[in-house]
Rosetta silent file (secondary structure, phi, psi, omega in degrees, C-alpha in Angstrom):
SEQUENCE: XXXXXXXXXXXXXXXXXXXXXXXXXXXXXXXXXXXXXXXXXXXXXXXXXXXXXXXXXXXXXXXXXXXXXXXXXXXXXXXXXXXXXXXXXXXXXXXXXXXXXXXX
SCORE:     score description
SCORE:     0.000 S_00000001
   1 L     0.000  -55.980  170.926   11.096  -28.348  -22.030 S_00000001
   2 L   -39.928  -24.069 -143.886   11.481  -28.084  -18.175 S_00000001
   3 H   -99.337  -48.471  172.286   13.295  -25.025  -18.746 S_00000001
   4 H   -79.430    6.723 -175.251   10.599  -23.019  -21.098 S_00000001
   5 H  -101.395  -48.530 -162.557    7.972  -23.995  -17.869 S_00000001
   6 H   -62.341  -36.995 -178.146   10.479  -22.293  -15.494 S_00000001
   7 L   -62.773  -60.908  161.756   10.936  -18.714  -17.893 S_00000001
   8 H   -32.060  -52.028 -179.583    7.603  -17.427  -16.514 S_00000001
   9 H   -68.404  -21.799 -168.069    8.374  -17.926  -13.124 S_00000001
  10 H   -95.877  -10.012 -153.174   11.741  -16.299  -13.661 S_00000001
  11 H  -117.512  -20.976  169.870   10.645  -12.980  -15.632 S_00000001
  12 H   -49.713  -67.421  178.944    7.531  -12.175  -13.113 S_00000001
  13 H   -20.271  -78.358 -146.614    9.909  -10.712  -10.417 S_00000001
  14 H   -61.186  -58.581 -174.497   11.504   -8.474  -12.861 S_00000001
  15 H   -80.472    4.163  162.525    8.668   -7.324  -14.237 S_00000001
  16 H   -71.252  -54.429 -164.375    6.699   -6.723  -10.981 S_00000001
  17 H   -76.998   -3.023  150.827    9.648   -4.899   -9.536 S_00000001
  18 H   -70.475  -61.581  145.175    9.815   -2.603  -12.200 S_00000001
  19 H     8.423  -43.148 -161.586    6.440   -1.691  -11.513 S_00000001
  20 L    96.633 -178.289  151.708    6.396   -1.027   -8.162 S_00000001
  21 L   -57.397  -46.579 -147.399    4.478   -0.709   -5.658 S_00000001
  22 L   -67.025  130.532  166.741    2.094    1.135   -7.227 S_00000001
  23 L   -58.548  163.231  150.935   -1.453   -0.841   -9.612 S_00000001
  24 L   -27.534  136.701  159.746   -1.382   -0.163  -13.306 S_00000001
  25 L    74.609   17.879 -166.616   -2.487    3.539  -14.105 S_00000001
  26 L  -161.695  158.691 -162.646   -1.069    5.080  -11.036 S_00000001
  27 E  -141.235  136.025 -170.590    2.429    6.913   -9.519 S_00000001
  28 E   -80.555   97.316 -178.514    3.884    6.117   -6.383 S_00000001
  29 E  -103.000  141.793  130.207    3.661    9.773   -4.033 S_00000001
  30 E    94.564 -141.938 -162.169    5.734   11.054   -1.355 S_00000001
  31 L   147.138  170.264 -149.962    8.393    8.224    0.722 S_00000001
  32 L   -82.074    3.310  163.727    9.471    8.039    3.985 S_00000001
  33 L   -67.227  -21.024 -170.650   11.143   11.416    4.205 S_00000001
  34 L   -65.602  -42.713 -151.612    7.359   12.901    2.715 S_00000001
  35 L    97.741  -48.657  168.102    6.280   11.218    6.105 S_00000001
  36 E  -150.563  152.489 -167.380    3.668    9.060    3.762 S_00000001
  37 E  -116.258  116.600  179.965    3.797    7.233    1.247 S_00000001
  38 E  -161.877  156.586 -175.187    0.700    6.035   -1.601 S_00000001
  39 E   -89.042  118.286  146.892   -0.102    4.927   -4.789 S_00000001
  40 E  -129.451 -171.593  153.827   -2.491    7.860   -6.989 S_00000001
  41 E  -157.363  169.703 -162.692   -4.158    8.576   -9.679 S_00000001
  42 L   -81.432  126.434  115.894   -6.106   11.616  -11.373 S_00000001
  43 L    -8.235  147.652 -166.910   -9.875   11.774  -11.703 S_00000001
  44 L   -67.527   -7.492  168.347  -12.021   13.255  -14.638 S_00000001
  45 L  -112.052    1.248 -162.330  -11.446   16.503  -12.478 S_00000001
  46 L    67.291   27.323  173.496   -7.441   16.265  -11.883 S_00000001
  47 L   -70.380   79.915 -175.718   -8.535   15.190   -8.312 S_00000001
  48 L   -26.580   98.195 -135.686   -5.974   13.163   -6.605 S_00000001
  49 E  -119.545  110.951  160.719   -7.686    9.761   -5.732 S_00000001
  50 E   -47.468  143.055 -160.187   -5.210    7.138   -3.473 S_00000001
  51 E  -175.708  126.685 -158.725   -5.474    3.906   -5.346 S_00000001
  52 E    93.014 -165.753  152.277   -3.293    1.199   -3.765 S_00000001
  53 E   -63.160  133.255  174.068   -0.582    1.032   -1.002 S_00000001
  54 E  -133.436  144.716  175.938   -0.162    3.266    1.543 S_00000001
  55 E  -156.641  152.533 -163.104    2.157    3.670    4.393 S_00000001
  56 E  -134.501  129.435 -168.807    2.820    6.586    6.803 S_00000001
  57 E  -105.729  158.543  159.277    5.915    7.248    9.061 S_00000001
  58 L   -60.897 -174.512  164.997    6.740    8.991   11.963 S_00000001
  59 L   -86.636  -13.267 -154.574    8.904   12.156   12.704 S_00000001
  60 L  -127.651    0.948  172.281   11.747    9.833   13.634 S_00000001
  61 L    92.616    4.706  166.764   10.814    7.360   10.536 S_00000001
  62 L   -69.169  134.757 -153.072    8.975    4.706   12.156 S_00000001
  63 E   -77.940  126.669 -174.148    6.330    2.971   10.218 S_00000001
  64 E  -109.323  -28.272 -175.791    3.179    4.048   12.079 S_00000001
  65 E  -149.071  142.111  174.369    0.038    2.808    9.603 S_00000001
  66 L  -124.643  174.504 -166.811   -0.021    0.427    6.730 S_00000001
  67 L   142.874  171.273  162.997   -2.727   -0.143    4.386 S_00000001
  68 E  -124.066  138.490  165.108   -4.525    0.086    0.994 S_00000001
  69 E   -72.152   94.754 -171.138   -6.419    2.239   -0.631 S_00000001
  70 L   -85.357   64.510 -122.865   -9.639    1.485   -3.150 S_00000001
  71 L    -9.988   68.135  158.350  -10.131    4.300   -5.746 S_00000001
  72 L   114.088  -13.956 -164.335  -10.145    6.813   -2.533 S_00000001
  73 L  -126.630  127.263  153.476  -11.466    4.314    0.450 S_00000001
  74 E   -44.951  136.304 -152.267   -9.868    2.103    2.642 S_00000001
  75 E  -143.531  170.682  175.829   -9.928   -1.512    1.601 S_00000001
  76 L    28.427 -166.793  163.303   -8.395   -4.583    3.544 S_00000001
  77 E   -20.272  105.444  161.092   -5.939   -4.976    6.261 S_00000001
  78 E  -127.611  124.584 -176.587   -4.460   -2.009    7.904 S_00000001
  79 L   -76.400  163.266  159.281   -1.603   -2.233   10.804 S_00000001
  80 E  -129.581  126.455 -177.358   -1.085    0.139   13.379 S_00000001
  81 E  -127.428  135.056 -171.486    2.073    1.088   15.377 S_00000001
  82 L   -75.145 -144.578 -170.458    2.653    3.045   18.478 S_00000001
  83 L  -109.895    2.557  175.693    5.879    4.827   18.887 S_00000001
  84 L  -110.816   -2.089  173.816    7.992    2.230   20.072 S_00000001
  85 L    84.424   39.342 -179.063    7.100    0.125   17.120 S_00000001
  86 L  -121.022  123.481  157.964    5.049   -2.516   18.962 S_00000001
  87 E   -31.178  125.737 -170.102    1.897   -3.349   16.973 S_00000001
  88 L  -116.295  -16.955 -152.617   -1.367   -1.766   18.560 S_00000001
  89 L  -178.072  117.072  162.313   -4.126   -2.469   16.410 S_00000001
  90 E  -109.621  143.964 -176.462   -5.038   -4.324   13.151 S_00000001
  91 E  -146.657  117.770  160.910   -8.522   -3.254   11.448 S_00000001
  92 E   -31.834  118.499  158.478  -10.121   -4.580    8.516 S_00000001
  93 L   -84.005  168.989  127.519  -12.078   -1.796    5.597 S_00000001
  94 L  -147.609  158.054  170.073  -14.143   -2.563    3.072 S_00000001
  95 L    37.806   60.406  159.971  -15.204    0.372    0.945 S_00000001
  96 L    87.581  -36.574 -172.920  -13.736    3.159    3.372 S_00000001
  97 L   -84.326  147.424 -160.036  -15.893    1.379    6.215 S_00000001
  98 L   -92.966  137.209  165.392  -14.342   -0.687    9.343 S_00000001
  99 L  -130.880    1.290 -178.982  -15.358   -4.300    9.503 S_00000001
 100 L  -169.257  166.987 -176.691  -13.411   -5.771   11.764 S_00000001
 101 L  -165.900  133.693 -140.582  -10.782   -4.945   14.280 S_00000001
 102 E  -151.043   93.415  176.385   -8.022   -7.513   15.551 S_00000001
 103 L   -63.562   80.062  166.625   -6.040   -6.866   18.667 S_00000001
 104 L   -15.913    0.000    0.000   -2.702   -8.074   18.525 S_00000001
């Protein structure tokens, strides 16, 4: 009995990390050689719409911006890094718009 409680907890992983990054309905663009990295998906026009994670590197591969994406708008959290990799700047979205902004 303990054991058939436990099989959910053991079969999420797997089937998140097949998944991805990337929500349902959407493909996982560029990587850190691209320079950035995001989750899209097409529009009723083929229009490429970010949906998801996003993260954007440097020329030397250093993670420079993190974030998410909201069918096309910034949503939540997004980090910021200077060029030595020391946090600069966390800022909040909703809907594309800044709502908050958190100084390290």
């Amino acid at each position: 009995m303990r054991i058939a409680g436990l099989l959910p907890c053991l079969l999420l992983p797997v089937l998140a990390c097949s998944r991805g990054p990337c929500p349902p309905d959407t493909e996982l663009r560029g990587g850190s050689q691209a320079r950035q990295q995001s989750c899209e998906y097409q529009d009723s026009n083929g229009v490429s719409i970010k949906h998801g994670p996003f993260i954007e590197w440097d020329a030397e591969g250093h993670k420079r911006v993190e974030g998410s994406y909201r069918d096309g708008k910034q949503e939540g959290r997004w980090t910021y890094w200077d060029e030595s990799g020391r946090k600069i700047l966390e800022r909040d979205y909703r809907d594309g718009a800044a709502v908050a902004e958190v100084n390290p």
